[in-house]
NUVO-868030 format. One record per residue (C-alpha): x, y, z. Coordinates in steps of 0.001 Angstrom, whole numbers, padded with zeros to 6 digits. Layout:
NUVO-868030
+---------+---------+---------+
:      px :      py :      pz :
+---------+---------+---------+
:       X :       Y :       Z :
...
+---------+---------+---------+
END
This chain:
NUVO-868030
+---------+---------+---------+
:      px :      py :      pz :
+---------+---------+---------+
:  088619 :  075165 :  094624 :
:  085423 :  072584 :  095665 :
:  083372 :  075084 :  097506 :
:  082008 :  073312 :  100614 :
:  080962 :  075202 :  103927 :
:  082281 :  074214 :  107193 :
:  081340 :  072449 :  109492 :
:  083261 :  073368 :  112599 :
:  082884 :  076395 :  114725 :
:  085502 :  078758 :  113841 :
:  087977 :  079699 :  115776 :
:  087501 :  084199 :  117038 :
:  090434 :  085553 :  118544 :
:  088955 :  086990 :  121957 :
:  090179 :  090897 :  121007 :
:  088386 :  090283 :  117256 :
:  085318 :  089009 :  119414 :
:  084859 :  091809 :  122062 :
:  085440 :  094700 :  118736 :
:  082655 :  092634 :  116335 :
:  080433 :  093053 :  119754 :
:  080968 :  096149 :  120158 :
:  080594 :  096783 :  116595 :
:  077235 :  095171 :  116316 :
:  075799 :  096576 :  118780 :
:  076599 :  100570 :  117571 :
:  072916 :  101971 :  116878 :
:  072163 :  104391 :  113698 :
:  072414 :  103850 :  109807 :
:  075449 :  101655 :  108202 :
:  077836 :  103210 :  105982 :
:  076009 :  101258 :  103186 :
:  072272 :  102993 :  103960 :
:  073645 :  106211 :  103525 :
:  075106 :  108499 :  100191 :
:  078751 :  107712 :  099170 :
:  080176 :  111192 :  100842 :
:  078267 :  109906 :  103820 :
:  079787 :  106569 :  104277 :
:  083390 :  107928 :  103674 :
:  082802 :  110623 :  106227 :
:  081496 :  107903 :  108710 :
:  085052 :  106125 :  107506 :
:  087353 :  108453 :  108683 :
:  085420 :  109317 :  112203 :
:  086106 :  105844 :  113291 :
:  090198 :  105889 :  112419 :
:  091102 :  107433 :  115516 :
:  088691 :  105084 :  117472 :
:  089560 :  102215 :  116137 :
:  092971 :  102130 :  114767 :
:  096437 :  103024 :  116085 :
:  098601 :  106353 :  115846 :
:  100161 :  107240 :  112626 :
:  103540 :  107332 :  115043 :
:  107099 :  109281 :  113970 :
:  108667 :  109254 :  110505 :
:  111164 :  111542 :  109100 :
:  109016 :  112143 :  106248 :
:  105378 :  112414 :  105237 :
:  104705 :  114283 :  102331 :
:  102011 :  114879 :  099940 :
:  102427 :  113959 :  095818 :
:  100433 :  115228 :  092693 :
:  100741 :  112609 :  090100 :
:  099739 :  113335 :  086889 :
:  096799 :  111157 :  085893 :
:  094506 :  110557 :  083030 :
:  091575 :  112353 :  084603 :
:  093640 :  115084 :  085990 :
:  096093 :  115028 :  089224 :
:  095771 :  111948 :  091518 :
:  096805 :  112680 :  094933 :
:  099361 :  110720 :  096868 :
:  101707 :  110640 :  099850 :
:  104818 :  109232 :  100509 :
:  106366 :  108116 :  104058 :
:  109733 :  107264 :  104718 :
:  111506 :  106723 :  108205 :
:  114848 :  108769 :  106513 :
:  115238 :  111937 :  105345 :
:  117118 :  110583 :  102640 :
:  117652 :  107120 :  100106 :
:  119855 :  105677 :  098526 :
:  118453 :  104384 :  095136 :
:  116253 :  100972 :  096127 :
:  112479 :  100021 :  096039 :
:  110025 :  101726 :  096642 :
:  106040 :  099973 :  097592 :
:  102915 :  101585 :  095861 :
:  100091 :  101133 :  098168 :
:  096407 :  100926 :  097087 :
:  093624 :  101310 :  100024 :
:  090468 :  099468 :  100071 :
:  086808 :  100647 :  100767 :
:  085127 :  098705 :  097787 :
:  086321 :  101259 :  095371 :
:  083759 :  103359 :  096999 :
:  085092 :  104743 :  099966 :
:  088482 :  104756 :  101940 :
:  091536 :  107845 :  101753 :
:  094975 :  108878 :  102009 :
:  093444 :  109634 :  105704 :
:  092206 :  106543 :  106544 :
:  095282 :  104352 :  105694 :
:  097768 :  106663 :  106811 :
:  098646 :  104462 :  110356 :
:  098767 :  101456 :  108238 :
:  101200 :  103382 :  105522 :
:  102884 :  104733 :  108422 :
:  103723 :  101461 :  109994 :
:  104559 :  099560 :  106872 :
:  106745 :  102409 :  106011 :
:  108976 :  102174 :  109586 :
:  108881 :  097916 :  109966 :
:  110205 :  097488 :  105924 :
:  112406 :  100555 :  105897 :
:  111136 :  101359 :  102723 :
:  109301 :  104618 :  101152 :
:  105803 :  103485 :  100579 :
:  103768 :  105800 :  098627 :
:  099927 :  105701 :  098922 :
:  097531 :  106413 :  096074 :
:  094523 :  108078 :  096208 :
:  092710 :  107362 :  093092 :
:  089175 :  108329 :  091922 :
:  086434 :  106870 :  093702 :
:  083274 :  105141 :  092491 :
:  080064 :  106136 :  092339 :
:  081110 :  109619 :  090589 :
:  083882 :  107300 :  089010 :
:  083210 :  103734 :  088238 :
:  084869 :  101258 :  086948 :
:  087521 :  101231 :  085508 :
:  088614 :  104686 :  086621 :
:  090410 :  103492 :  090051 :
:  092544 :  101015 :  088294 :
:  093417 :  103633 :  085302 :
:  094701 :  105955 :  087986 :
:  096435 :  103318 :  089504 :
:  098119 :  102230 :  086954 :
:  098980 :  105820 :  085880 :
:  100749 :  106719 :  089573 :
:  102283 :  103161 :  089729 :
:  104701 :  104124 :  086200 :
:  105195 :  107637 :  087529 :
:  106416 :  106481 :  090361 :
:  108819 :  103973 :  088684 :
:  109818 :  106415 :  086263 :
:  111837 :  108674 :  089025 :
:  110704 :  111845 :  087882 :
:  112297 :  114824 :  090159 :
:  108941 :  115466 :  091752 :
:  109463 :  112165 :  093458 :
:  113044 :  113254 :  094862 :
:  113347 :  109235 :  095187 :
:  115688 :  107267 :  092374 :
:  113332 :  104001 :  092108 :
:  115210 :  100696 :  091038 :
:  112041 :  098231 :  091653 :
:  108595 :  098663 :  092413 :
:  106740 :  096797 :  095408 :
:  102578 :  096812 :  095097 :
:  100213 :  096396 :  097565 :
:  097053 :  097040 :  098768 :
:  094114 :  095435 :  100665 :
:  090768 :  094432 :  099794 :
:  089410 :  096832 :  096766 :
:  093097 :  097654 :  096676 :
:  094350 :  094443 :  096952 :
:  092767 :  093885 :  093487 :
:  094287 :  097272 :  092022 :
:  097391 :  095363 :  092994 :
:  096977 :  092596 :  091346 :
:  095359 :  094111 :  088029 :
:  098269 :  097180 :  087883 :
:  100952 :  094420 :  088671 :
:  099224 :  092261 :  085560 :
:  099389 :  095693 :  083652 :
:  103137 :  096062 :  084300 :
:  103617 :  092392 :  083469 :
:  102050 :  092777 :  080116 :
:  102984 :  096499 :  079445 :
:  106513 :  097098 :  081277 :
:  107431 :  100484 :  083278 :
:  110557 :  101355 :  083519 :
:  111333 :  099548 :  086457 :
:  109968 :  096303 :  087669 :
:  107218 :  095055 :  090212 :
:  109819 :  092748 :  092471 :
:  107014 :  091555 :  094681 :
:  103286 :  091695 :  095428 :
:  101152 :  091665 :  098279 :
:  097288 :  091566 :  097878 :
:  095756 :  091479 :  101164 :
:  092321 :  090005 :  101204 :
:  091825 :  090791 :  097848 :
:  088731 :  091284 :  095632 :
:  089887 :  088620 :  092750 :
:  085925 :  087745 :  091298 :
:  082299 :  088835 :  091003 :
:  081029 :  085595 :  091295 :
:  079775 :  085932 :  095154 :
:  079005 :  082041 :  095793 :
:  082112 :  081137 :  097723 :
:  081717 :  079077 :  101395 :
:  082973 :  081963 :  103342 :
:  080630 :  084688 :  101383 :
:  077921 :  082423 :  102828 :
:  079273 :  082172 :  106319 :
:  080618 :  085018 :  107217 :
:  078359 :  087922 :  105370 :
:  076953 :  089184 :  108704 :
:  078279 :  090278 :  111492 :
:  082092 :  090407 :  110850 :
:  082442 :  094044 :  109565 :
:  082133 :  093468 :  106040 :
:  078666 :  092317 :  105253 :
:  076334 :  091117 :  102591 :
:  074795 :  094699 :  101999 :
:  078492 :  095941 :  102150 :
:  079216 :  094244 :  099106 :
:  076497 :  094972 :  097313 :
:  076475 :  098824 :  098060 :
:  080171 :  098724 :  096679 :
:  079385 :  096546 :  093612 :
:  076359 :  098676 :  092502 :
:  078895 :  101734 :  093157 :
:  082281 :  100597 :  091245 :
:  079437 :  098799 :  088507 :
:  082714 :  096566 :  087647 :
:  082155 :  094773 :  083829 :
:  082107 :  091023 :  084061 :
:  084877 :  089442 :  082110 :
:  086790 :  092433 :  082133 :
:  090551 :  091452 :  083827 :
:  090070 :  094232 :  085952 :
:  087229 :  093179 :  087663 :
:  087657 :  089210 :  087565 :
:  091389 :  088849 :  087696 :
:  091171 :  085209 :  089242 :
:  089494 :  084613 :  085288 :
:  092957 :  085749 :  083617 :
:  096383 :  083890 :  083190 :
:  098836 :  084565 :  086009 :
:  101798 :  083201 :  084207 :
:  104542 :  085759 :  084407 :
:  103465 :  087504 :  087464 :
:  106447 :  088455 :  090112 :
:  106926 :  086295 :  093466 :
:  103796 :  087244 :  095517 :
:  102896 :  087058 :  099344 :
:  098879 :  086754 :  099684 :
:  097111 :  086899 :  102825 :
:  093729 :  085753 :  103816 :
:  091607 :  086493 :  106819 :
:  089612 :  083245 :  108067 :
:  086949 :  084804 :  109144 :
:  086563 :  086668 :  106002 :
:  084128 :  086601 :  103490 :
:  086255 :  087115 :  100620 :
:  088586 :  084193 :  102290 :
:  087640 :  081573 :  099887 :
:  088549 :  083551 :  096800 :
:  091771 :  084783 :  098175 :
:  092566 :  081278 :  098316 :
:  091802 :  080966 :  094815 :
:  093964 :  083503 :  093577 :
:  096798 :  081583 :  095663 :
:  096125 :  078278 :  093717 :
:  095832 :  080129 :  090700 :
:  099250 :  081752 :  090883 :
:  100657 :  077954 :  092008 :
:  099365 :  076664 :  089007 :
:  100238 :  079109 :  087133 :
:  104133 :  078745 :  088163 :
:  104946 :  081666 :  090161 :
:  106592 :  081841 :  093333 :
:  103656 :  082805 :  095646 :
:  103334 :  082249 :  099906 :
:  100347 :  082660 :  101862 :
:  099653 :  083904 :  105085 :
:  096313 :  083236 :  107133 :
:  095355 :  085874 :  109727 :
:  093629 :  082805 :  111872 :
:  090454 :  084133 :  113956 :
:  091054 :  087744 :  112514 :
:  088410 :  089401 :  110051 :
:  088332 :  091405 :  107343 :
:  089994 :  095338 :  107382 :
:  091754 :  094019 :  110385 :
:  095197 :  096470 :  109094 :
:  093226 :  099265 :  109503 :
:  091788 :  098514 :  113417 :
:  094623 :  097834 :  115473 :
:  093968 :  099980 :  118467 :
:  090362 :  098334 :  118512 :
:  091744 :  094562 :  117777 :
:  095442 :  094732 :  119292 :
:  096492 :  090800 :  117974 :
:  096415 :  092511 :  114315 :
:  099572 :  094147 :  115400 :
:  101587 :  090805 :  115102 :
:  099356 :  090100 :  112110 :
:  100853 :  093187 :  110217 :
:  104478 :  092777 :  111743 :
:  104297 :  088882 :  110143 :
:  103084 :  090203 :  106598 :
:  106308 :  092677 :  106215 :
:  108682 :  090075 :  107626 :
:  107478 :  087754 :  105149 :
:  107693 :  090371 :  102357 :
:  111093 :  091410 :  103536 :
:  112394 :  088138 :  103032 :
:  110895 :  087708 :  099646 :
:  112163 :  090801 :  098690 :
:  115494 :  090351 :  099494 :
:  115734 :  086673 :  097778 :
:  113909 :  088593 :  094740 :
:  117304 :  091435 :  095145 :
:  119553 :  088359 :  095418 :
:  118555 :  087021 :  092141 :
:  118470 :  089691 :  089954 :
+---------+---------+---------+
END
């Protein structure tokens, strides 16, 4: 992709406008000037600010998975008490491997777990610094063929696997999916869905440039989570843009345009294109990035996340028809 900056004034919804104001103008240290335990703590204080209600489901229930540092918590939320044997959607939360919790991305879960009528199960892997790379894609990995392997614990019979995840997490999806490609569970991924993924560590991307400051996630973001997760260069793991994407399952990417990591989301899209697979992408237009985790504080993002599951229900089910 020819990496050229823009020249037009980009388009800010007017909700996305009045939260980055608001946002801007919030005196006291940034997450990134203080210790890790800090900045997650700071995390979770601003969920019931700034996103919406986890809501009603039948079920919400906490997991131990066995992992290969010990147990890896997880929780699953389903609309029905009970399932017939179908898919199920791992779900991998962002935070730049650094920070983010079952707790923070429990309305998102929530949501995703009523609109696709689908138990979605949400892993809470080991966080960097105390456990850098590649600890949070080992666990994820590890909960991801649990999971597909049914195991009583579960209580769920699991015939495909969906994976998902945004930001930090929407490159644990891609990298676990890749894993499962190369080193089968016993069930298959059926779909993907990396939102606003983490897909490089080269940083010299158009929309790196333009949007580092002031639209949530910042220069000194990034760099506080990339000295935390210390990712290896070269390593698929870290740079899965780098890596062949031949074989991978249909895929539904979306983008944020006023995102830094925009441009290499849209990468990963070509990538997959030329790589063959069945892949459709979805731009949140004037939205920024972690906009599925404010939607009380930025109230479009509701039809943003209502758009993403319609899309992935339809790919799903042509994905059901097929097999």
């Amino acid at each position: 992709m020819e990496k050229m900056m823009s020249e037009t004034t980009p388009f800010v919804r007017p909700d996305v406008a009045m939260f980055l104001a608001f946002l801007n103008s919030v005196p006291g240290p940034k997450f990134w000037e203080v210790s890790a335990p800090e900045a997650r703590a700071m995390t979770a204080a601003m969920r019931d600010i700034a996103d919406a209600p986890v809501g009603e489901l039948a079920v919400i229930r906490d997991l131990s998975i066995p992992g290969p540092a010990g147990n890896i918590p997880a929780r699953l939320y389903d609309r029905r008490e009970t399932r017939d044997p179908g898919p199920v959607m791992l779900f991998y939360h962002g935070g730049g491997f650094v920070i983010g919790s079952l707790y923070t991305y429990e309305p998102h879960c929530a949501e995703v777990a009523r609109l696709l009528d689908l138990p979605v199960i949400s892993v809470d892997y080991r966080l960097s610094p105390e456990n850098p790379f590649p600890a949070p894609a080992e666990d994820c990995e590890a909960a991801t063929r649990w999971v597909a392997s049914s195991p009583p614990e579960l209580g769920l019979q699991v015939t495909g696997l969906i994976t998902s995840g945004d930001s930090a997490g929407g490159n644990l999806t891609i990298v676990t999916t890749m894993a499962l490609r190369d080193n089968p569970a016993d069930v298959p991924v059926l779909v993907q869905h990396p939102i606003y993924p983490v897909v490089t560590l080269d940083a010299d991307w158009p929309s790196m440039r333009e949007f580092g400051s002031g639209h949530l996630l910042t220069d000194e973001a990034m760099a506080y989570f990339n000295e935390g997760h210390a990712a290896t260069p070269g390593d698929y793991r870290a740079e899965p843009l780098n890596f062949d994407q031949r074989g991978m399952p249909p895929s539904l990417v979306t983008t944020a345009s006023l995102d830094p990591l925009r441009d290499q989301g849209l990468a990963y899209v070509e990538k997959l294109r030329e790589a063959g697979v069945r892949v459709e992408h979805i731009s949140a237009e004037g939205n920024i990035h972690g906009h599925i985790n404010i939607r009380q504080a930025i109230p479009s993002t509701q039809k943003d996340v209502e758009g993403y599951v319609n899309a992935l229900k339809s790919m799903l089910a042509e994905v059901m028809a097929n097999t």
